[in-house]
C-alpha positions in Angstrom: 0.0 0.0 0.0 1.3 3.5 -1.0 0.7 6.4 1.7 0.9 10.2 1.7 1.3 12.6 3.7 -0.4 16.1 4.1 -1.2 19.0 6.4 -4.3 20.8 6.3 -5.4 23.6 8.3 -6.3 24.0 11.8 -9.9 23.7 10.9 -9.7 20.9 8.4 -11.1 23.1 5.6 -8.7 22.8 3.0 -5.3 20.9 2.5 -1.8 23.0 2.3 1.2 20.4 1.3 1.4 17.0 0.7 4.6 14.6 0.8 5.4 11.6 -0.2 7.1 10.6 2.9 7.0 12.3 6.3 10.4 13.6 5.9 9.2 15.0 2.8 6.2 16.4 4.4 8.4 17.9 7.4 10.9 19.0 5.0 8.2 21.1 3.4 7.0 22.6 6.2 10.7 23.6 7.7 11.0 25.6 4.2 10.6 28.9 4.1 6.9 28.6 2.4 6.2 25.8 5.1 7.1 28.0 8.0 4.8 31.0 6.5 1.9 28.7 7.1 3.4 27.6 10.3 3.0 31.0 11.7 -0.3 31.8 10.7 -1.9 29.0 12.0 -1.6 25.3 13.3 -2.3 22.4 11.5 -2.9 19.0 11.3 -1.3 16.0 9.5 -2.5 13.0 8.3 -1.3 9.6 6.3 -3.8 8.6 3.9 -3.4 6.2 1.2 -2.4 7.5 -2.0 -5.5 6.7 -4.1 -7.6 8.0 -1.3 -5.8 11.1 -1.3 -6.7 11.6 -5.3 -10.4 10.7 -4.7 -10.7 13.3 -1.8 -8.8 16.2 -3.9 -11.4 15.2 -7.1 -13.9 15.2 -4.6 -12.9 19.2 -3.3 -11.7 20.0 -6.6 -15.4 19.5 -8.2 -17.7 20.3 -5.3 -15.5 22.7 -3.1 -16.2 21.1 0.4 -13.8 21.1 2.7 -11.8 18.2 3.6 -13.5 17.7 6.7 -16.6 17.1 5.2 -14.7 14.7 2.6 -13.1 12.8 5.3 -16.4 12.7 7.7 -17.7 9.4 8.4 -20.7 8.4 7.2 -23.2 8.1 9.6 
């Protein structure tokens, strides 16, 4: 199984990097565009499995929902 790795905003809305590895991930957000979002806000990071990952940016990408609501389990 092939994971990746992203960080999305402190209130899950949208997603702001993603890595293939978590040192690529990290190494991201220790650059100097990483620590910009750094400092405006926290965030969260996740490991999802790579076709996952495409589905839920398809998903955003055509309806604009947040990835919260993406990622929400169904009830």
């Amino acid at each position: 199984m092939s994971y990746q790795y992203v960080a999305v905003d402190v209130t899950r809305s949208s997603i702001l990097l993603v890595g293939e590895t978590l040192q690529d991930l990290n190494k991201q957000l220790l650059s100097e565009k990483g620590q910009q979002i750094v400092q405006q806000q926290a965030i969260w990071m996740y490991r999802i499995e790579s076709a996952t990952l495409v589905k839920i940016q398809q998903v955003i990408a055509t309806t604009g929902v947040s990835f919260a609501r993406v990622t929400q389990p169904a009830n």
